[in-house]
C-alpha positions as CSV (number, residue, x, y, z in Angstrom):
1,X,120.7,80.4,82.0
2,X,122.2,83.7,80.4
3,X,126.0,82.9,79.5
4,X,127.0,86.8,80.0
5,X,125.9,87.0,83.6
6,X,126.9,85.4,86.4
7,X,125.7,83.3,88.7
8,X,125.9,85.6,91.6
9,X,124.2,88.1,89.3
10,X,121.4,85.5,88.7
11,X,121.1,85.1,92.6
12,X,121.1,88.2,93.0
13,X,118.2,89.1,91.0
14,X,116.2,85.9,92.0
15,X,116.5,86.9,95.4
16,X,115.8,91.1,94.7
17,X,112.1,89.3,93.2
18,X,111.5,86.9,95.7
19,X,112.0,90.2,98.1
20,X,110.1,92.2,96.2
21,X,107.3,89.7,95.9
22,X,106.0,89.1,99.6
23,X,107.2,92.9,100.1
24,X,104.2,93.0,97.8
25,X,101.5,90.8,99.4
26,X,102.5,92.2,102.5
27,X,101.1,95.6,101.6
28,X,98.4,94.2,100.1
29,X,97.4,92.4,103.3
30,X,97.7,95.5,105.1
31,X,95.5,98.1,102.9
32,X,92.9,95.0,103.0
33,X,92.7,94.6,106.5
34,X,92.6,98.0,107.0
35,X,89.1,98.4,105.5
36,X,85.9,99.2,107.0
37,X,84.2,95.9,105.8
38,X,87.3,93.4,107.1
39,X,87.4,95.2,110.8
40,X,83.2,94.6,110.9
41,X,83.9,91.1,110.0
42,X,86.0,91.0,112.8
43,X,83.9,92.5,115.3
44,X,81.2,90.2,114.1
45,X,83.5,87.0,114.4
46,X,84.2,89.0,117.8
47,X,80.6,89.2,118.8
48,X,79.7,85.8,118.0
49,X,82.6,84.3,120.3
50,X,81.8,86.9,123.3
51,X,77.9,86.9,123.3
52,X,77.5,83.2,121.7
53,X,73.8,82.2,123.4
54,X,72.4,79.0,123.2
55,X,69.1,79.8,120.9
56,X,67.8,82.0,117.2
57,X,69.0,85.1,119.0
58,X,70.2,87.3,116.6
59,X,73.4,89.7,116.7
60,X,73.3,92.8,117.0
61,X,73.4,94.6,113.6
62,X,76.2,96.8,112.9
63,X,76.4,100.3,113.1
64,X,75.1,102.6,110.3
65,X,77.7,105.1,108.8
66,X,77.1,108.9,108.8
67,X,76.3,110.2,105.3
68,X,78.1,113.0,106.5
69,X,79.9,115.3,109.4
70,X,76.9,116.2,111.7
71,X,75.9,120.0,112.2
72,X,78.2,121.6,115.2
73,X,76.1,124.1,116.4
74,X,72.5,124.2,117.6
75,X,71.6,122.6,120.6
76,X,73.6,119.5,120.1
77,X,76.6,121.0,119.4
78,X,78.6,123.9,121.2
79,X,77.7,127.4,121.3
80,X,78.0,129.7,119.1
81,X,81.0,132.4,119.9
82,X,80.3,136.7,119.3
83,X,82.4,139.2,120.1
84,X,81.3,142.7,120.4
85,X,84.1,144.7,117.9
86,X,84.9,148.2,119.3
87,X,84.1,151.5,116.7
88,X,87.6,151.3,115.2
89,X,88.2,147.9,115.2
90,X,85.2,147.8,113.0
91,X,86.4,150.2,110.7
92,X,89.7,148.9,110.4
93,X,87.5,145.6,109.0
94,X,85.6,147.4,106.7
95,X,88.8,148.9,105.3
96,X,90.3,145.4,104.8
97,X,87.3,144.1,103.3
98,X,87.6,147.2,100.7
99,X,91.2,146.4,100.1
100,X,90.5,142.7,99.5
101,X,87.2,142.9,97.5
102,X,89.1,145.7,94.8
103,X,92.2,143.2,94.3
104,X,89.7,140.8,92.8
């Protein structure tokens, strides 16, 4: 025990760490179950107790993950948008383009 602080002071700051502590593994217990991996292991567990057969049946496996953001056009996606641009509208464009390319 420090002899220049008191004891509320020392009360205090035991109970500012205990706070700070489970403030701590609270956050942690959030950001892990918050993962891909921990929400498939509950889908599994899931799985097992909804479709539980007497038998070797298997499980379904899990999804697979995209490797990345699929294309959006082409025939699975939507179509693509034109519009027709009228004589000055398309001049007007090619004067911005000018402007913009000659900043640079």
């Amino acid at each position: 025990m420090l002899p220049s602080v008191s004891i509320l002071q020392q009360i205090g700051l035991g109970v500012l760490l205990a706070v700070a502590v489970l403030w701590v593994v609270g956050i942690v217990r959030l950001l892990r179950n918050g993962r891909y991996e921990a929400a498939m292991r509950r889908d599994r567990r899931e799985m097992r107790v909804r479709y539980a057969a007497p038998g070797p049946e298997r499980l379904p496996e899990p999804p697979e993950l995209l490797g990345s953001v699929p294309r959006q056009t082409g025939p699975a996606g939507p179509p693509a948008e034109c519009v027709e641009l009228s004589a000055a509208e398309r001049e007007a464009f090619e004067e911005l383009v000018r402007q913009l390319t000659s900043r640079s």
